[in-house]
C-alpha positions as CSV (number, residue, x, y, z in Angstrom):
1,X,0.0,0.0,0.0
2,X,2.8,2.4,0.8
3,X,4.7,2.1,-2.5
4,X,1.2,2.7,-4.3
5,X,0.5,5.5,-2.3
6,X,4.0,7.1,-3.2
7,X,3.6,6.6,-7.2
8,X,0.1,8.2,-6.6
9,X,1.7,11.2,-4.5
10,X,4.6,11.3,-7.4
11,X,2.1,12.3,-10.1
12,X,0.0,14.6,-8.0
13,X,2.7,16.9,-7.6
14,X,3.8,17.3,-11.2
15,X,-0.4,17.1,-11.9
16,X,-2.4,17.6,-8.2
17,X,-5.6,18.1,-10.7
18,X,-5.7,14.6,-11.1
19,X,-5.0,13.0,-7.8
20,X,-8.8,12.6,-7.3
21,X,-8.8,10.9,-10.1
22,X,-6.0,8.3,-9.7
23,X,-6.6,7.6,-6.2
24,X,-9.8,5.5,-7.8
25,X,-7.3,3.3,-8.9
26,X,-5.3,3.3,-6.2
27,X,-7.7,2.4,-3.8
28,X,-9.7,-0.5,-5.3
29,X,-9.2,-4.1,-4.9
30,X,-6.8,-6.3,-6.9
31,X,-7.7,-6.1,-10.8
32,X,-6.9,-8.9,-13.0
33,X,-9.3,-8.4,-16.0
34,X,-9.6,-5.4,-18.7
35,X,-11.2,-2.2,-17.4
36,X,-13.8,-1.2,-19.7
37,X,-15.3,2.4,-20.6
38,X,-18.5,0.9,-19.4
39,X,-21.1,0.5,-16.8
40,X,-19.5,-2.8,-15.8
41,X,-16.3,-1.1,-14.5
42,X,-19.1,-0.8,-11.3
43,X,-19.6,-3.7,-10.6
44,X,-15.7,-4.4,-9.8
45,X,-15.1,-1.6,-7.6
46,X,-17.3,-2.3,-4.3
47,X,-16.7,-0.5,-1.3
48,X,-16.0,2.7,-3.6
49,X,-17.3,5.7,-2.2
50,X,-20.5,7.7,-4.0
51,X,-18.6,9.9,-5.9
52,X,-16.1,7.4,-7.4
53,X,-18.0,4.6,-9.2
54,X,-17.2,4.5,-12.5
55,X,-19.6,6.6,-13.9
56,X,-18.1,9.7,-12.3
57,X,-14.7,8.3,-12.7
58,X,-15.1,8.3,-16.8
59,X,-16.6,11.9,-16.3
60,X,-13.1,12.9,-14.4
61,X,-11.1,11.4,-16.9
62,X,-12.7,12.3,-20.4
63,X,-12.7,15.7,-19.0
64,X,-9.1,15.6,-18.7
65,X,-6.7,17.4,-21.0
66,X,-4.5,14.6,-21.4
67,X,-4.3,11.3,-23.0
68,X,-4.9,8.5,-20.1
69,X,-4.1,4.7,-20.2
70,X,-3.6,1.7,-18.0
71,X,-1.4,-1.3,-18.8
72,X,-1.7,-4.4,-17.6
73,X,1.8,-5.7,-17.0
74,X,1.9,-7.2,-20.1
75,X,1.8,-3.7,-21.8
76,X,-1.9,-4.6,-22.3
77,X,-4.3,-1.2,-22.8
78,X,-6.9,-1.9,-20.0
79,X,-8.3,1.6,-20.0
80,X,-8.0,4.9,-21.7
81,X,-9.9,8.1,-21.5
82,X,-11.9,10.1,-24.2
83,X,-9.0,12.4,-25.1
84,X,-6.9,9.5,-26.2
85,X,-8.8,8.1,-28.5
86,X,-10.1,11.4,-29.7
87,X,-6.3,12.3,-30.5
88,X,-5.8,8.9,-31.9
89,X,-9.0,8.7,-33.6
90,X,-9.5,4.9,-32.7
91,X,-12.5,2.9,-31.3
92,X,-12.1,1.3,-28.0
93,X,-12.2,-2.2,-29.5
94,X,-9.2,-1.1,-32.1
95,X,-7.2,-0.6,-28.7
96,X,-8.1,-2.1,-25.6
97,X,-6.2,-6.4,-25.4
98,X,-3.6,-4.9,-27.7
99,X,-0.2,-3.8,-27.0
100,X,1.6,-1.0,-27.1
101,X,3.5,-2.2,-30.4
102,X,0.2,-2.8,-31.8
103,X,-1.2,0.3,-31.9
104,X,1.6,2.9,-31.6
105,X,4.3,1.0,-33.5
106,X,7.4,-0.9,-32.7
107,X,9.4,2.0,-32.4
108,X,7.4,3.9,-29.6
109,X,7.4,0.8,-27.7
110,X,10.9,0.5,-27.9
111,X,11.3,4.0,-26.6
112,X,9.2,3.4,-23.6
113,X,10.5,0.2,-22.4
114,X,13.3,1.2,-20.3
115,X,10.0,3.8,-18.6
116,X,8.3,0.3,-18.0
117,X,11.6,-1.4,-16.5
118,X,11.4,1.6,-14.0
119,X,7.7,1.4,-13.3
120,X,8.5,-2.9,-12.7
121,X,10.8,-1.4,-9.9
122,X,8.2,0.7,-8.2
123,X,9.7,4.1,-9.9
124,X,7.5,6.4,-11.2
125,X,9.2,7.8,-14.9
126,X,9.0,10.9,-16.8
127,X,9.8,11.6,-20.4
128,X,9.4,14.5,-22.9
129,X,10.3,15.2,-26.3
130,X,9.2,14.8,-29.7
131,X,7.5,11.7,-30.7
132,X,5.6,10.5,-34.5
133,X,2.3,9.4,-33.9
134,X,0.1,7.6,-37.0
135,X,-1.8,10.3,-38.5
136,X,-0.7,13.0,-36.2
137,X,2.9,13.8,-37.5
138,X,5.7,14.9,-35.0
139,X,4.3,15.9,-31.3
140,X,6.1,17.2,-28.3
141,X,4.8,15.3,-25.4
142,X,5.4,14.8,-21.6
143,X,4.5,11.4,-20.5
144,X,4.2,10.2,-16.7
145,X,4.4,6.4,-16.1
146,X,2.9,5.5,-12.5
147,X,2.8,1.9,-11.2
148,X,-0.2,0.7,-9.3
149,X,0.0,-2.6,-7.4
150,X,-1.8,-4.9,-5.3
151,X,-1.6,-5.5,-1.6
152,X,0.4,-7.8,-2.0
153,X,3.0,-5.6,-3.4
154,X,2.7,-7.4,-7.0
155,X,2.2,-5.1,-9.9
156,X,-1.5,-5.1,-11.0
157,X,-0.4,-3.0,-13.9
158,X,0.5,0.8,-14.6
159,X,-0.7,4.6,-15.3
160,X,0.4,6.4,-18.2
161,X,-0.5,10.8,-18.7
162,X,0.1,12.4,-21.6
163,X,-0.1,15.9,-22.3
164,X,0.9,17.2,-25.6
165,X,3.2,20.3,-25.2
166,X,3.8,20.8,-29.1
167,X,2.1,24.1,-29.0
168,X,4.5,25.3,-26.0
169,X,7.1,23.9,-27.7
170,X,6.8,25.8,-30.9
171,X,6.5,28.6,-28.2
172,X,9.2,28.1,-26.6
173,X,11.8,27.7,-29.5
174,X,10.4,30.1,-31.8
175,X,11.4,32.5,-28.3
176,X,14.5,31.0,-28.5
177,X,14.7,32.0,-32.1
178,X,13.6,35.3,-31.9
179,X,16.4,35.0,-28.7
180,X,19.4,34.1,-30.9
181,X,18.4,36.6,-33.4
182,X,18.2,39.5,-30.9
183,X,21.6,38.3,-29.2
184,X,22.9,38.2,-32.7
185,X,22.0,42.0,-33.4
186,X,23.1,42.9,-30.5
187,X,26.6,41.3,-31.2
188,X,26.4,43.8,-34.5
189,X,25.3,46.9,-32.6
190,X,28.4,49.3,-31.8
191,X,26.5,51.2,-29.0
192,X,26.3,49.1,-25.2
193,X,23.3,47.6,-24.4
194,X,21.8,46.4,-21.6
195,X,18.4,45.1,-20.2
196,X,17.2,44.9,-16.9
197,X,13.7,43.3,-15.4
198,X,11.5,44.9,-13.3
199,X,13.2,44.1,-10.2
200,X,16.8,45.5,-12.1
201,X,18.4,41.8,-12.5
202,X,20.1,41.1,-15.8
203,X,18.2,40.2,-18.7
204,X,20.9,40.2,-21.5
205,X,23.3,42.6,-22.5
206,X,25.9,42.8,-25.3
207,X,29.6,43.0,-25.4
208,X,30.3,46.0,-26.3
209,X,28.6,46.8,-22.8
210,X,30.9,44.6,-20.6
211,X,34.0,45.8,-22.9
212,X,32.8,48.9,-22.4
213,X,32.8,49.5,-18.9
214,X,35.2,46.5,-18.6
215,X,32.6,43.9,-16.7
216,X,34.2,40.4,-16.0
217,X,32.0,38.0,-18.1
218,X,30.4,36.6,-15.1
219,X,28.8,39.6,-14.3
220,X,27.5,39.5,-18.0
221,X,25.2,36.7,-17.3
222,X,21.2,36.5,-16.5
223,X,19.8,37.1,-13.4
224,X,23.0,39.4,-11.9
225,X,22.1,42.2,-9.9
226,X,22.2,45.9,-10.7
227,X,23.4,46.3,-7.3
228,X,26.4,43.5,-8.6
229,X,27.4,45.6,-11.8
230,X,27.2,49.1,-9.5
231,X,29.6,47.9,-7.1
232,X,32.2,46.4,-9.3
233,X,32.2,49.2,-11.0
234,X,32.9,52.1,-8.4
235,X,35.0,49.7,-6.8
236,X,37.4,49.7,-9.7
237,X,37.6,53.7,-9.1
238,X,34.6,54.1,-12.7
239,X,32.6,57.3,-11.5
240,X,30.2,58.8,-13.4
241,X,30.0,63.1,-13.7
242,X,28.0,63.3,-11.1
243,X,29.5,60.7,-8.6
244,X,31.7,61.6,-6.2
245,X,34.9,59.7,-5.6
246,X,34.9,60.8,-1.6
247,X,31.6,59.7,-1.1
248,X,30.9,55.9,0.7
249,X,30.7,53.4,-2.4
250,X,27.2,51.6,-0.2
251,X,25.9,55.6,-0.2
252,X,26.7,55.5,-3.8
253,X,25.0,52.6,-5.0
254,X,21.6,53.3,-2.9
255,X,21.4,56.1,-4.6
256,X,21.8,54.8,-8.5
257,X,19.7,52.4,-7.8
258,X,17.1,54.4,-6.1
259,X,16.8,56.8,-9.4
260,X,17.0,53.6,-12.0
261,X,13.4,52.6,-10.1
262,X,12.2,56.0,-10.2
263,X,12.4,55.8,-14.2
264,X,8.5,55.9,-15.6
265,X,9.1,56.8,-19.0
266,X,12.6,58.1,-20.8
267,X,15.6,59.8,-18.8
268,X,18.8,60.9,-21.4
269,X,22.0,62.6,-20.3
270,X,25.9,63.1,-21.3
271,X,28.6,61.2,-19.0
272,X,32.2,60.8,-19.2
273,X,33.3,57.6,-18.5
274,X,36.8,56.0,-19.1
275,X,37.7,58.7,-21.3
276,X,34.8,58.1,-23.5
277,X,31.8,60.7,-23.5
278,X,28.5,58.7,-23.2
279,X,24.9,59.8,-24.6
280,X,23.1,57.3,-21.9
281,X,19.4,56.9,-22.6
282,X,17.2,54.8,-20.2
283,X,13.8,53.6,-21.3
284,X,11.1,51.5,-18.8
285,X,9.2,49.4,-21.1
286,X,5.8,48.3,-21.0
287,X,6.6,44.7,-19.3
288,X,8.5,47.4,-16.6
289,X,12.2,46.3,-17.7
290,X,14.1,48.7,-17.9
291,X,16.6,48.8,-21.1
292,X,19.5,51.2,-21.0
293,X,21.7,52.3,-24.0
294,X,24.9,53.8,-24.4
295,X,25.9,55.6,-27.4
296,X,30.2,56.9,-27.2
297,X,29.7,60.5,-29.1
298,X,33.0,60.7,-28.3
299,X,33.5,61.6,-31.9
300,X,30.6,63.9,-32.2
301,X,31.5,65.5,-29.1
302,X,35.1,66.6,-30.0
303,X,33.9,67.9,-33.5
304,X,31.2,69.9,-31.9
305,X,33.8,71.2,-29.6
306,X,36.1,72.7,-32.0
307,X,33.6,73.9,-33.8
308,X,32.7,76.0,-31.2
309,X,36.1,76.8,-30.9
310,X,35.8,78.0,-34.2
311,X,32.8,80.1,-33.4
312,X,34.8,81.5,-30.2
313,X,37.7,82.8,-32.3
314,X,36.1,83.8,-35.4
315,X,33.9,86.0,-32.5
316,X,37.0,87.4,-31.3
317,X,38.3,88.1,-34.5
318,X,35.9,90.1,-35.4
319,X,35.9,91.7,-31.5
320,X,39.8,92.7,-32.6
321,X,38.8,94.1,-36.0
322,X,36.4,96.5,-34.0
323,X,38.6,97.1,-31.3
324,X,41.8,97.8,-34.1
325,X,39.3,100.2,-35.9
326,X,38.4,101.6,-32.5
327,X,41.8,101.8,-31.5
328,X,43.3,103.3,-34.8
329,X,40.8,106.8,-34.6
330,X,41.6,107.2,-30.7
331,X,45.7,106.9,-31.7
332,X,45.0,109.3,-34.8
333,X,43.0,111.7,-32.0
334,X,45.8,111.7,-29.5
335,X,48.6,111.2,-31.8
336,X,47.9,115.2,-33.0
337,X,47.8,116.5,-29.8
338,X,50.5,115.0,-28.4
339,X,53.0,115.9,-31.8
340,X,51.6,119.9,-31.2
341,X,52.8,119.5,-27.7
342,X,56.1,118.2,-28.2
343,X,56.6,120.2,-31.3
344,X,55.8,123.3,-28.9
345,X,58.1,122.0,-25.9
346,X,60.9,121.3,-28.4
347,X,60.5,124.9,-30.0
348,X,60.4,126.6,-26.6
349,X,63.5,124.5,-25.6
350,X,65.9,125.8,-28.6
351,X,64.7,129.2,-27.4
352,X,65.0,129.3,-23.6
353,X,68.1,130.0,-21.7
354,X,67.3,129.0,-18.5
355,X,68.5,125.9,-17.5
356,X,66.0,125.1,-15.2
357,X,63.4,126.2,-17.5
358,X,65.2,124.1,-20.0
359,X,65.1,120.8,-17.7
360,X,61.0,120.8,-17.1
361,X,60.7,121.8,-21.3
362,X,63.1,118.1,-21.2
363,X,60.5,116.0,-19.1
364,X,57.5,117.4,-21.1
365,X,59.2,116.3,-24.6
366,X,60.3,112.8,-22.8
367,X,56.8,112.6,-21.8
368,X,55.3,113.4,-24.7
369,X,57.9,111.0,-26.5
370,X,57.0,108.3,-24.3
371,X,52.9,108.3,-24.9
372,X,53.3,108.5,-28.9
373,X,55.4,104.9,-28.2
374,X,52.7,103.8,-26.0
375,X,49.6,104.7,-28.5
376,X,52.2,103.9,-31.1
377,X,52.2,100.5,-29.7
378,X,48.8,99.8,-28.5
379,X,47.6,100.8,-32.3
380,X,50.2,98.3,-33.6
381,X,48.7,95.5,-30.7
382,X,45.5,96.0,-32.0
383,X,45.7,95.9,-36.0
384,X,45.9,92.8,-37.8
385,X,50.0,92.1,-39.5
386,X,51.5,89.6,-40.2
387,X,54.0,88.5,-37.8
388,X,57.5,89.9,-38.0
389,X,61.1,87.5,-37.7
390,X,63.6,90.0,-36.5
391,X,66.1,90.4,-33.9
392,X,65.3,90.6,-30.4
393,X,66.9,93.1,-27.4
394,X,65.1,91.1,-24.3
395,X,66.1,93.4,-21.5
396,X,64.7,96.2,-24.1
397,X,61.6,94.5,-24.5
398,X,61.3,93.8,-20.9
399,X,61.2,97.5,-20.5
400,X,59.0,98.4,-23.3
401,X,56.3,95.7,-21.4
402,X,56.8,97.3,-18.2
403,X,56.0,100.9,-19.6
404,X,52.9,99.6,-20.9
405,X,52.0,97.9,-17.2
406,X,53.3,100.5,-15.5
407,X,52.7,104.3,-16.2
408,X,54.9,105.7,-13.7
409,X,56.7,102.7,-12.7
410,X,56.4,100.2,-9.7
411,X,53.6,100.9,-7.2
412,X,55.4,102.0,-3.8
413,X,53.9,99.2,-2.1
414,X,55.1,96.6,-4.5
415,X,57.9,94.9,-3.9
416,X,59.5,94.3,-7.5
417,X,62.2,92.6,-8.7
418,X,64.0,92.2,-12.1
419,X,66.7,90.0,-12.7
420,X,68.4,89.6,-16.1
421,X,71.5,87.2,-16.7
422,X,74.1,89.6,-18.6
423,X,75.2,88.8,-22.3
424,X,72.0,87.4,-23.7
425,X,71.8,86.1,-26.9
426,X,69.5,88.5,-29.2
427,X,66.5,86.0,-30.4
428,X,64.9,86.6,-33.6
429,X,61.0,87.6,-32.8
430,X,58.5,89.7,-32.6
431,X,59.3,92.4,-29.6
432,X,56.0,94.0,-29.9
433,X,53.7,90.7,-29.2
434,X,56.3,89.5,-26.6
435,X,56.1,92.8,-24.9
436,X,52.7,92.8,-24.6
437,X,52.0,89.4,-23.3
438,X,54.6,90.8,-20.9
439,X,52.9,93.3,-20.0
440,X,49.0,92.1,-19.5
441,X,51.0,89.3,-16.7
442,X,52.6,92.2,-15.4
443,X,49.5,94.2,-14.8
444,X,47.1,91.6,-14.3
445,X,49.6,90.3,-11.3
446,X,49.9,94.1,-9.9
447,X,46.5,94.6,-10.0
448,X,45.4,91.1,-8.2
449,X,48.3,91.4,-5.8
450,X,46.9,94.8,-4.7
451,X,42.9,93.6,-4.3
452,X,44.5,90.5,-2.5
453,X,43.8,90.7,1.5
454,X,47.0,89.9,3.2
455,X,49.6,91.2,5.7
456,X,52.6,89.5,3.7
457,X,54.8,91.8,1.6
458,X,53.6,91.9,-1.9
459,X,56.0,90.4,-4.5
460,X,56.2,91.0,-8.3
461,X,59.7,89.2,-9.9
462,X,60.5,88.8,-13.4
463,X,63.6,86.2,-14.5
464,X,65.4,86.5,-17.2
465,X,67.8,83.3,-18.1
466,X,69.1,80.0,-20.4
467,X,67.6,76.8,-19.7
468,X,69.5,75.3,-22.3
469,X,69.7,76.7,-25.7
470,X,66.2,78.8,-24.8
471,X,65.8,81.9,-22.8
472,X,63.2,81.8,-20.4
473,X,61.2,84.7,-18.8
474,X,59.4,83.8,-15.9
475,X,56.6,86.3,-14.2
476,X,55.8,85.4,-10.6
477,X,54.5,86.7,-7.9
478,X,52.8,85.4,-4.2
479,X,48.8,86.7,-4.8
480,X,46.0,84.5,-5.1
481,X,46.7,82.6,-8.1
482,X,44.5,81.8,-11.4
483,X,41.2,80.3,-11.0
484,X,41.2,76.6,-12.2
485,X,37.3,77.2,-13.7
486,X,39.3,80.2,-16.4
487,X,43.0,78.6,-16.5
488,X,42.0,77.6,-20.3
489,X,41.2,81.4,-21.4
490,X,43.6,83.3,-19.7
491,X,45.1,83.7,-23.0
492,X,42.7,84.8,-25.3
493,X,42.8,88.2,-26.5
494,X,40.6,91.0,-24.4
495,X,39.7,88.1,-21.9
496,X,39.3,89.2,-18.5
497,X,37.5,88.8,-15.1
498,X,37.3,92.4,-13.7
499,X,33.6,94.1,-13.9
500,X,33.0,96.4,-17.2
C-alpha cells in the first residue's frame, strides 16, 4: 500500500488536478481483467465511495486534457480516456487487449521500455520530447508512467499521462529563435546595451557593454544584480560626472539604484566615463524592464567642440577688427595732440636759456615722446599684420612691457624685482607681441596682488635666463593665483575677469 500511495503522490505533484482521479485506482481491490469504458467497471469496484463509481470516474477522466491509459503488466491497454482516442482517432475495441506495439508502432514501444523497467521497480518515470504518432505527425509530449499494485505488493499493472506540449514547444523555441536573433543584433550593434527586469536583474546585454565598462564576463550573465554591476564598478575607481569619488561606495549605490526605479518613462544625459563621452538613454518598457543604451559621441562631441572653438575665435576676431578700428581713430585723436605739444616744448627748448626752464621743457618732450610709443604700440597691438622674424633686445623689450603695465613705474607698495642674466643672446622675434603678453601678466599680477587681502609683503619678480639653448622669462608673484574654472582662457585676447 505504501509504494502505491508514493507513485500516486509522485504524479500529483507534477499534476495535483488529477490526484482525485488516480486515487480511484489506487484504492480499489486487486484487478486482474480489462477495465472497460462501461457500466461494468461498477460492478468491480465495491466499497467505492458515491462519488467514485465508474460513472463519475469516466466523467473525471474524459474531462481531462491529457491522453490517459492503464497497462496491464503485459503492456496490455486496459483503460484509456476520451482524449486518447479522440487524439488517436481509434475505437475502444481497435485498442483495448492490444499492446503498445500494436497500436503505436514498434518503435514507440521500444522507446518506452526502459519507462516500463522503472515502473517494474516501483519508480514512477518521466519523459518529454518529440514523438511521430500515426496520422498526427511529429508531437512534443510529456509522458508520466505510475505503477499501481496490489496489496500484496505485485504489480497489478501501470498509469500512463500524456499531455501534448507541441504548442508550447513551438513557443518556446520560436522564443529561443527570436532570442538568438536578438543576441545576434546585439553582437552587431556598436552602441552598449543592456536590459534589466523589473526588479533591475540582468536580462541580456551585449559586449560591447561589458567591454565597455570592462565587466568580468560573469557579471554578464542572466539574473545578476544591478546592485552586482554598481559595485564592481565604483569599486574599480569608474565614476560617473555626477558621482563623487569621496563619497561611501554603499551611499553611492543606494542612490543609482534608487533613481533607476524612479524611471517611468525616458531619462537621457551626457557622461564621461573611461575617457569616452556617453549619450546614456534609459527607457522602462511596458513589461516594466528597464533597457538602457549607451551611445560613445566621443567623436561627435570633439567635433562639436572645435567647432565652437571655431565660433569663439572667429567672435573674437571680429571683437579685434572692431577694437583695431576703434583703437586706430583714438591713436590718430591723441597722436595730434601729443605731436603739437612736443613740437611746442621742443620749440620753446631751442629758445629758452634757463636751464631750469630748459630741464622741465626736457621731461614734457620725454613725456610726450613716451605716450606717442605707448599709443604707437597699443595701435600696432590691436591691427591685424602679419607677424614679424627680427632680432630681439630682451632686456629692451622687458622695459618696453613694463612701460605699458606701468605708467609711472612700480607701485610703492610693490615689492619688484627684475633680474636679467648679462650677455643674452639677441632672439629673432617679434618684440611687440612679446612685450605685450609681458605686459598684460605684469598688470594683471599688480592689480590682483593689490585687491588681494594679506599682511605679507607683496611680491612682483621677473627672471630673465638660459635653460639650455632657450631663454626663459618667468613672471611670478605670491597673490592668489589663477582660477582653475578660467585657466583655459587666460590667453585669449581681451579676456578678462574684472567688472565692465
Amino acid at each position: 500500500m505504501c509504494r502505491r500511495k508514493q507513485g500516486i503522490r509522485t504524479l500529483a505533484a507534477s499534476h495535483p488536478g488529477i490526484i482525485a482521479s488516480l486515487e480511484v485506482f489506487a484504492m480499489s481491490p486487486p484487478r486482474k481483467a480489462r477495465m472497460m469504458p462501461s457500466d461494468e467497471a461498477s460492478a468491480r469496484a465495491p466499497g467505492l465511495p458515491s462519488f467514485a463509481d465508474a460513472h463519475v470516474l469516466r466523467g473525471i477522466l474524459d474531462a481531462m486534457p491529457a491522453r490517459v491509459s492503464y497497462f496491464d503488466g503485459g503492456r496490455n491497454y486496459c483503460y484509456n480516456n476520451k482524449e486518447f482516442y479522440d487524439f488517436m482517432g481509434l475505437a475502444p475495441e481497435q485498442v483495448l487487449g492490444r499492446n503498445v506495439a500494436e497500436v503505436l508502432g514498434q518503435q514507440a514501444s521500444d522507446e518506452t521500455l526502459p519507462q516500463v523497467e522503472a515502473v517494474r521497480r516501483g519508480e514512477t518515470a518521466r519523459t518529454e520530447g518529440w514523438r511521430e504518432y500515426k496520422g498526427q505527425g511529429w508531437r512534443y509530449v510529456e509522458t508520466i508512467f505510475m505503477p499501481l499494485f496490489e496489496p500484496s505488493g505485485e504489480m497489478d499493472g501501470y498509469f500512463t499521462l500524456v499531455r501534448d506540449m507541441t504548442e508550447r514547444q513551438h513557443q518556446k523555441e520560436e522564443l529561443q529563435r527570436r532570442s538568438l536573433q536578438l543576441e545576434g543584433v546585439m553582437r552587431g550593434i556598436d552602441d552598449a546595451v543592456v536590459l534589466f527586469d523589473a526588479n533591475l536583474r540582468l536580462v541580456l546585454c551585449n559586449q560591447g557593454y561589458l567591454d565597455l565598462m570592462e565587466f568580468p564576463p560573469r557579471l554578464g550573465m542572466p539574473g545578476t544584480t544591478m546592485e552586482s554591476l554598481i559595485r564592481d564598478r565604483l569599486e574599480r575607481g569608474v565614476f560617473y560626472g555626477d558621482e563623487k569619488p569621496s563619497r561611501p561606495i554603499e551611499d553611492m549605490i543606494r542612490a543609482r539604484i534608487a533613481a533607476h526605479a524612479r524611471i517611468k518613462r525616458e531619462t537621457q544625459n551626457i557622461n564621461r566615463i573611461r575617457g569616452h563621452w556617453l549619450n546614456i538613454r534609459r527607457r522602462r518598457l511596458p513589461d516594466g524592464s528597464l533597457l538602457v543604451t549607451l551611445t560613445d559621441i566621443t567623436a561627435k562631441y570633439e567635433a562639436d567642440r572645435a567647432k565652437r572653438v571655431q565660433r569663439e575665435a572667429l567672435q573674437r576676431v571680429a571683437q579685434m577688427e572692431t577694437n583695431a578700428t576703434l583703437l586706430a581713430g583714438l591713436g590718430h585723436e591723441i597722436n595730434n595732440p601729443l605731436a603739437a605739444i612736443l613740437a611746442q616744448a621742443s620749440g620753446l627748448a631751442r629758445k629758452i636759456t634757463d636751464p631750469s626752464l630748459a630741464q622741465q621743457l626736457e621731461v614734457i618732450c620725454d613725456a610726450a615722446e613716451r605716450a606717442g610709443r605707448i599709443v604707437h604700440s597699443l595701435m600696432r597691438s590691436a591691427r591685424r599684420r602679419e607677424r614679424r622674424h627680427e632680432p630681439m633686445d630682451i632686456p629692451a623689450t622687458i622695459r618696453l612691457a613694463l612701460e605699458l603695465a606701468w605708467t609711472d613705474g612700480a607701485p610703492p607698495w610693490l615689492d619688484f624685482h627684475l633680474k636679467e642674466k648679462p650677455d643674452l643672446p639677441k632672439l629673432i622675434g617679434d618684440s611687440d607681441q612679446i612685450a605685450h603678453v609681458i605686459a598684460n601678466l605684469v598688470s594683471n599680477a599688480t592689480q590682483a596682488l593689490e585687491a588681494a587681502n594679506t599682511q605679507a609683503p607683496k611680491r612682483l619678480t621677473i627672471s630673465v635666463g638660459m635653460q639650455g639653448n632657450h631663454i626663459t622669462i618667468c613672471v611670478a608673484d605670491n597673490g592668489p593665483g589663477v582660477p582653475v574654472a578660467i585657466r583655459e582662457r587666460i590667453f585669449e585676447p581681451f579676456f578678462t575677469t574684472k567688472p565692465p
